[in-house]
C-alpha positions in Angstrom: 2.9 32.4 6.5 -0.2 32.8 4.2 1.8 35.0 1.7 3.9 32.3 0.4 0.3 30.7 -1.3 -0.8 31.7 -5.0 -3.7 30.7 -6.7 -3.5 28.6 -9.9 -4.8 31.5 -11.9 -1.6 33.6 -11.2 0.3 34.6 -14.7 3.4 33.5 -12.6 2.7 29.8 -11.6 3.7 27.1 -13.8 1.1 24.1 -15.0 2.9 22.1 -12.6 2.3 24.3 -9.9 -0.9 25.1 -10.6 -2.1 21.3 -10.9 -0.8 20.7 -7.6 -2.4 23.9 -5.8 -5.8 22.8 -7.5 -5.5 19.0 -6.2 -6.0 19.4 -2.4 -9.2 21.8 -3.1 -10.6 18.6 -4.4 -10.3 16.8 -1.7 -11.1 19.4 1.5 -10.9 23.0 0.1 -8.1 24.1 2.0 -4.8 24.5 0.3 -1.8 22.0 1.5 0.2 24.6 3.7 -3.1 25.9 5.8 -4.4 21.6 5.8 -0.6 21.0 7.8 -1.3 23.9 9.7 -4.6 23.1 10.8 -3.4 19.4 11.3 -0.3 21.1 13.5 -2.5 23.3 15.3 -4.8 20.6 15.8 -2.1 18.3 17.3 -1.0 20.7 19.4 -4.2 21.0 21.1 -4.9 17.0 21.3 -1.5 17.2 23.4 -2.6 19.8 26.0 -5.9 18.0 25.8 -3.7 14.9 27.2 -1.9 16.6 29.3 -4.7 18.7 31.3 -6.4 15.1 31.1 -3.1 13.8 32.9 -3.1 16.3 35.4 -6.5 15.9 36.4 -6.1 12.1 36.8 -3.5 13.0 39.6 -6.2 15.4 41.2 -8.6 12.3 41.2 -11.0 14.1 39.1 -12.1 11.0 36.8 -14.8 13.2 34.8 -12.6 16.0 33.6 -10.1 13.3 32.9 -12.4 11.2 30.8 -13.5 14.4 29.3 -9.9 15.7 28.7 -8.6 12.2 27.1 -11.7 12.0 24.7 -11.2 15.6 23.6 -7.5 14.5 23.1 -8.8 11.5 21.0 -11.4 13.2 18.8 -8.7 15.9 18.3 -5.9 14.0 17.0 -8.3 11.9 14.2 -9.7 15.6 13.3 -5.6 16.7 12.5 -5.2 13.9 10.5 -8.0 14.3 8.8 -6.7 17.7 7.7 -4.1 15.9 5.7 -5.5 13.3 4.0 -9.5 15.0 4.1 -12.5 13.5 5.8 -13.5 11.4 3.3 -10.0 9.6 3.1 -9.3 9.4 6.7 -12.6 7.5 6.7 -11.3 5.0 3.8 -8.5 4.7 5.4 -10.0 3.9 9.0 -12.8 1.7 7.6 -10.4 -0.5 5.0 -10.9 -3.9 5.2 -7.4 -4.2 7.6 -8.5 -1.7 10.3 -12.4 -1.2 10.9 -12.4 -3.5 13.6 -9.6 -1.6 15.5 -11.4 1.8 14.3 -14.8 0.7 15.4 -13.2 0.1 19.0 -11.5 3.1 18.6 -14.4 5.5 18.4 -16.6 2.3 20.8 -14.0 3.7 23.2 -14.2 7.0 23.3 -17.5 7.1 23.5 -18.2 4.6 26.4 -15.1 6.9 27.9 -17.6 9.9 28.3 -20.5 7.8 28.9 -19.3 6.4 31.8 -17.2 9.5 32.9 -20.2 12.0 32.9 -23.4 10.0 33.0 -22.4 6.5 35.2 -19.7 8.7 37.1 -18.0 5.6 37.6 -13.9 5.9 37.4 -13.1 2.5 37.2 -15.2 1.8 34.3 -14.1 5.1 32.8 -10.3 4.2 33.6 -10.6 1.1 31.3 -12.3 2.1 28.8 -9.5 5.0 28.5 -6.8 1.8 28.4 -9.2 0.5 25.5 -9.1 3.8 23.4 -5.2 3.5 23.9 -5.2 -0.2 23.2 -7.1 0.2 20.1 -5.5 3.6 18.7 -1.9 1.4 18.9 -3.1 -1.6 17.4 -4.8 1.1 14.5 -1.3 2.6 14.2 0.5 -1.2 13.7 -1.8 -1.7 10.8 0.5 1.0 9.0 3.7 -0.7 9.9 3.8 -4.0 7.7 3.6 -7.4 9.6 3.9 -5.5 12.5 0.7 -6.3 14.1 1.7 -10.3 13.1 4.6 -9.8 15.2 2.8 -8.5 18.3 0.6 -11.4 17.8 3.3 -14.0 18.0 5.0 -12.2 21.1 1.3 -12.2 23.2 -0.2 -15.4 22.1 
């Protein structure tokens, strides 16, 4: 898994190669295979996260859930940020097209725990877990041209 990585340095690697192995350093200091590993390993957890959030839901315990589903959250912006690095997930979120949706996003999550483990109260904690899902898919539609133009027109 690791073997297949060389450094730039290595007599064997082409300038090519070795411009392209130096480039993700820039960014986050991890090399591109071990950044989508660490973003697959990452996902994988956000999905457990999810689902153990899911099961507890069913066992009507509303403060492991809100705790599972924020964990879930948190997880799955930390993956991507193994791809594209901290500092361009962050452009990214905070562009001019998507930091209101982002802002909710992370408003969300955190009024998710806050009302899950300090006000204890499960409706309140219930919808602000619909707003964290609300808000992470009208994120994702900023990606998809005109897409969040056409959701308009279909609600409103």
């Amino acid at each position: 898994m690791f073997g297949s990585m060389r450094r730039a340095d290595d007599p064997g690697v082409s300038s090519d190669e070795a411009a392209t192995s130096q480039q993700p350093s820039l960014t986050t200091g991890m090399s591109w295979e071990l950044r989508v590993q660490s973003f697959a390993g990452l996902f994988i957890l956000s999905i457990i996260a999810s689902f153990c959030g899911s099961y507890l839901l069913l066992l009507t315990k509303i403060t492991g859930f809100c705790i599972m589903t924020s964990i879930s959250a948190i997880l799955s912006l930390s993956s991507t940020c193994c791809l594209m690095g901290p500092v361009g997930q962050i452009k990214k979120m905070f562009d001019k097209s998507r930091w209101i949706s982002s802002s909710l996003y992370i408003l969300m999550i955190i009024l998710t725990l806050i009302s899950g483990l300090f006000l204890e109260n499960a409706v309140l904690a219930i919808i602000c877990t619909a707003g964290q899902y609300i808000a992470m898919a009208w994120y994702s539609l900023s990606y998809i041209p005109y897409a969040r133009e056409a959701i308009s027109r279909i609600l409103c």
